[in-house]
C-alpha positions in Angstrom: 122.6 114.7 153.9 120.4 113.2 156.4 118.3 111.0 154.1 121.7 109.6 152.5 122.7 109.1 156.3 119.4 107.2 156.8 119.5 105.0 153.6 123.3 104.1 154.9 122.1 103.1 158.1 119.1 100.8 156.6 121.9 99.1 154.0 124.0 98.1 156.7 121.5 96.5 159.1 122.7 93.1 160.1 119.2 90.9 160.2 120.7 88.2 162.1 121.6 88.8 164.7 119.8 92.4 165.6 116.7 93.4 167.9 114.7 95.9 168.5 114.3 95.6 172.5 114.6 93.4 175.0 111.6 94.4 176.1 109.3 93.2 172.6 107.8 90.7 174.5 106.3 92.6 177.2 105.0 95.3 174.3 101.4 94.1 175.1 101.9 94.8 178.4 103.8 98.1 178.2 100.7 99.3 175.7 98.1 98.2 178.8 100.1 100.3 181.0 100.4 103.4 179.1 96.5 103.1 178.2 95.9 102.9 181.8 97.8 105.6 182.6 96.2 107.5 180.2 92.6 107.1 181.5 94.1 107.4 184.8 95.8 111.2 183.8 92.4 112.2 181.7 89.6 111.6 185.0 91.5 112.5 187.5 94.1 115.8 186.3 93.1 116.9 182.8 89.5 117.0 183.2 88.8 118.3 186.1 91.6 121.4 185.6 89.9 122.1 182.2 86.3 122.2 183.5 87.9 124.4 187.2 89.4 127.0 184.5 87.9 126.8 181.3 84.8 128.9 181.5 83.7 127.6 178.0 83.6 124.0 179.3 80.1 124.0 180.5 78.7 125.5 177.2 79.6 122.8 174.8 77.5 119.9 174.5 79.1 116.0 175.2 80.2 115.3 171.7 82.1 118.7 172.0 83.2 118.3 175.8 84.5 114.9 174.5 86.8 116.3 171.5 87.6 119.6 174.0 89.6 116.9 176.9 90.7 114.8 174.0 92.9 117.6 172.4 93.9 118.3 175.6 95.1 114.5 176.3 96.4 114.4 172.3 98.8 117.9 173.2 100.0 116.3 176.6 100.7 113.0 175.3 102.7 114.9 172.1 104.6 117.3 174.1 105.9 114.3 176.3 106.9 112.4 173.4 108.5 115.4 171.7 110.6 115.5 175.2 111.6 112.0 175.6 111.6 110.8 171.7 113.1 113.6 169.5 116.7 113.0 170.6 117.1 109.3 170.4 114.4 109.2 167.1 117.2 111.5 165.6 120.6 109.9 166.5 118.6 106.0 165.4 117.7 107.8 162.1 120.9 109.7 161.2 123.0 106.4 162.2 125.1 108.0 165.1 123.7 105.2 167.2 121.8 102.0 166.8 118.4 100.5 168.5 121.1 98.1 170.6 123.2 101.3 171.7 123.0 101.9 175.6 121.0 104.8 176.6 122.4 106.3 179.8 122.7 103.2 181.4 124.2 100.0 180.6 120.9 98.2 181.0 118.9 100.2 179.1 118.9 100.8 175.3 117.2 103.3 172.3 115.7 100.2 171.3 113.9 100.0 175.0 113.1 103.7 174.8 111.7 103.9 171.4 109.5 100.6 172.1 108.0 102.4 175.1 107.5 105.5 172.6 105.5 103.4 170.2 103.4 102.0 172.5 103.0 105.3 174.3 102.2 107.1 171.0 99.9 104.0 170.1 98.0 104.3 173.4 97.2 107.4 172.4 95.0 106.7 169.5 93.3 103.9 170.8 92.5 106.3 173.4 90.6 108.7 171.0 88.8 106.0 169.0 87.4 104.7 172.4 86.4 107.8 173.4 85.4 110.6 171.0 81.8 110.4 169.7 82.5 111.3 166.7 85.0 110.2 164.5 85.0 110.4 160.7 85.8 107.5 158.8 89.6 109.1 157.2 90.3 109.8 161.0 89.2 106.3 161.6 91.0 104.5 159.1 94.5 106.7 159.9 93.8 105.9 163.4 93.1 102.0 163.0 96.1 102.4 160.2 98.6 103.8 162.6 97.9 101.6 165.6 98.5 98.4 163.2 101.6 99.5 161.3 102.9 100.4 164.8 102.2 97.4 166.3 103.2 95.0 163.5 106.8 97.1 163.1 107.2 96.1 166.8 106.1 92.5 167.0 107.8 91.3 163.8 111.2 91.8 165.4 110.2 88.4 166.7 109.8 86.5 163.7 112.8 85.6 162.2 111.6 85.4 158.5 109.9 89.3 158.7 113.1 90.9 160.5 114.3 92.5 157.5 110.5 94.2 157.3 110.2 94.5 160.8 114.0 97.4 161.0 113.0 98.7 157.7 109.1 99.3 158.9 110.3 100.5 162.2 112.8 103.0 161.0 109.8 104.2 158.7 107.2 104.4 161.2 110.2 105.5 163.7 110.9 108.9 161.2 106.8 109.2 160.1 105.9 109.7 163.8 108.5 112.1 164.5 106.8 114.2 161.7 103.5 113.3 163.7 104.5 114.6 167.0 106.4 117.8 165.7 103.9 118.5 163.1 100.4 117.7 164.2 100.9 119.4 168.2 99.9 122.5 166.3 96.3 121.5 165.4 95.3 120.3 169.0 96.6 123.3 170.3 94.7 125.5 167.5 91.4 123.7 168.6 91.8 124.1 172.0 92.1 128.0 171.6 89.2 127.8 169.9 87.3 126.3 172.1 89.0 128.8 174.9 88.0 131.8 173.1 85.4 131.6 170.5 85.2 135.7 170.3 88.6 135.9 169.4 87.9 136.1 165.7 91.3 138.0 164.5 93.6 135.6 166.7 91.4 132.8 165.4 92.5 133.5 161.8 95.8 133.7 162.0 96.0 130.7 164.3 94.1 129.1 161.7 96.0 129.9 158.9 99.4 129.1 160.5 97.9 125.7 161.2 96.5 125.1 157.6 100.4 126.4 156.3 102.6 124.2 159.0 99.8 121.0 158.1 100.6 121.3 154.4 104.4 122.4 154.6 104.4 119.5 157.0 102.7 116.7 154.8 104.5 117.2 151.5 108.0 117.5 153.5 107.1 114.6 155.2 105.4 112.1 152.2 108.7 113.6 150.2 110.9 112.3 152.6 109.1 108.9 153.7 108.9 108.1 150.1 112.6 108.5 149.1 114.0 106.4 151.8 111.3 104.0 151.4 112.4 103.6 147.3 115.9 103.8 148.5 115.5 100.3 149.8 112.7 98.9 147.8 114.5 95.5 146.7 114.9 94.8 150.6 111.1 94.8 151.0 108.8 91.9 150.6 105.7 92.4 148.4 103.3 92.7 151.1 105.1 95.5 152.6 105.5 96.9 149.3 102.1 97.2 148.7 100.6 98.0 152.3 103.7 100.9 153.7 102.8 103.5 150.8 99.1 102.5 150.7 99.1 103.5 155.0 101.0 107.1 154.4 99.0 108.0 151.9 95.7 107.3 153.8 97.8 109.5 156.7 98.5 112.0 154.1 95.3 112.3 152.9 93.8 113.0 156.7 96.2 115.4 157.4 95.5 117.2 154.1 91.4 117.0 155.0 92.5 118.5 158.4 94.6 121.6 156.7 91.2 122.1 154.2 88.8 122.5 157.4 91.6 124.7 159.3 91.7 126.8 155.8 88.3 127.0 156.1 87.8 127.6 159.7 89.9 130.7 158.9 88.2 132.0 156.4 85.1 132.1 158.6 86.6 134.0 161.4 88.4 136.4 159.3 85.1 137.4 158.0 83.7 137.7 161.7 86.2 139.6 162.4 85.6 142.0 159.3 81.7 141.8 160.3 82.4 142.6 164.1 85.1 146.2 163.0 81.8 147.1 159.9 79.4 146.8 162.8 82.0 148.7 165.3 82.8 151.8 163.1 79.0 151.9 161.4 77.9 155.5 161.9 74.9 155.5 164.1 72.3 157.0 162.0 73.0 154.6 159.2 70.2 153.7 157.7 68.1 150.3 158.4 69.7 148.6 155.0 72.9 149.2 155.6 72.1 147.9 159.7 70.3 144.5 157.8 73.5 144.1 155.7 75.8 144.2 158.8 73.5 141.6 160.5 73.3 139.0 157.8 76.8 139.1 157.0 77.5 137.8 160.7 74.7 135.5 160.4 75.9 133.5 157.0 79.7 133.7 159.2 78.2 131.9 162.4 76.7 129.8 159.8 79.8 128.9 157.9 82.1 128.1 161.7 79.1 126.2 162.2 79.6 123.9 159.0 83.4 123.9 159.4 83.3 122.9 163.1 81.1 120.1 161.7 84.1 119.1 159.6 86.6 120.1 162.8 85.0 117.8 164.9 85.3 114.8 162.3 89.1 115.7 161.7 91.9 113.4 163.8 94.1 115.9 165.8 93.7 117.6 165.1 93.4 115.9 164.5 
């Protein structure tokens, strides 16, 4: 019901005469703001509250310090979005309104509030490829694929030839995002416990695992979805966007399929910690030496594992 209320709305887009925002010019400027503000909010409130209260902090080395604030600036950024852009991303999608609808006020419409939300969410990445250490190149290439997509769905609303491409890749990129935000806030806030509480192998596991399920449930629901209104429309496109839309969501699919595998994996490796820690717990105390060196290599080969999947963690977006 609400992907044939979708491909309704696409069909009866008016090219003419419609715009995005008002405020499409300034969108450089609004993205320098928000990145700004960003750096601003990391130095001087996230940052220093995580190293005051996180007792871990202090233990990691930079690489890991980095990717510990950055989830921390990735969940903020997501659950402000998740406030301000689930309701209007909804009623745009489903039709009940349009971009040139007034939001609350007479001057100001869900065009101008989903352009700010773009270049909000946009800042956002540019903000992690600037300044993680370590980024794989799939995180890379989602990353550099996501701010470019973004950008181009906003800008082309200026060009009179692309404005068909320019609604149709903004309602796309408008209803992928909203899986983004809803979706991938798990995974920050899984790696963030982790870093909290190491110990914590049995809460690890089934944070974990809930994070690997919600990453894949949320993936296929999501390419499913994006797919079938983007062939819905498919004679409206021109053959550059037909080639370079499903080419960018499966590059995002595939990253956020790589981040379920290392979350699968991650626990795995704590579920066994947690098995090694209850043997060693409930071993009788006269048990003899073998049994005592079976116990200690089993936890050995697990720190080893966490180790090679926090290798893989670290080079996952969000998670990525």
């Amino acid at each position: 019901m609400a992907l044939t209320g979708l491909e309704e709305s696409l069909e009866k887009i008016d090219h003419d005469d419609k715009k995005l925002s008002k405020l499409v010019p300034y969108s450089g400027l609004i993205l320098t703001i928000c990145c700004v503000v960003v750096f601003l909010v990391r130095v001087y409130v996230l940052e220093p509250l995580v190293k005051r209260f996180t007792k871990q902090y202090k233990h990691l080395d930079q690489a890991q310090q980095r990717s510990f604030i950055n989830h921390y600036v990735a969940a903020t950024i997501k659950l402000i979005l998740i406030i301000v852009a689930v309701y209007p991303a909804i009623v745009v999608l489903s039709g009940h309104r349009s971009l040139q609808s007034s939001f609350g006020s007479r001057d100001v419409t869900y065009g101008d509030i989903l352009l700010c939300v773009f270049e909000i969410f946009t800042s956002m990445y540019i903000f992690e490829l600037f300044f993680r250490e370590k980024v794989s190149y799939i995180s890379a290439a989602h990353h550099i694929g996501a701010i470019i997509i973004t950008q181009t769905a906003t800008v082309l609303f200026q060009d009179p030839k692309h404005r068909r491409d320019a609604e149709l890749e903004f309602m796309l990129c408008l209803l992928w995002g909203l899986f983004d935000i809803l979706a991938e806030l798990w995974p920050h806030l899984a790696v963030i416990t982790y870093r909290t509480w190491p110990k914590k192998h049995v809460l690890l596991a089934d944070i974990f695992l809930a994070t690997t399920i919600l990453e894949v449930i949320g993936t296929v629901v999501e390419t499913i979805t994006v797919f079938s209104i983007f062939f819905s429309v498919w004679k409206d496109w021109t053959l550059d966007f037909k080639i370079l839309t499903p080419t960018l969501h499966l590059l995002f699919s595939c990253a956020q399929l790589w981040g379920a595998r290392v979350f699968w994996l991650m626990s795995q490796q704590h579920r066994k910690a947690a098995d090694a820690a209850l043997a060693e717990e409930f071993a009788p105390k006269d048990a003899e030496s073998d049994y005592q060196q079976e116990i200690i290599l089993s936890k050995e080969d697990s720190i080893h594992d966490q180790d090679d999947s926090m290798a893989d963690l670290g080079n996952t977006e969000q998670m990525v």
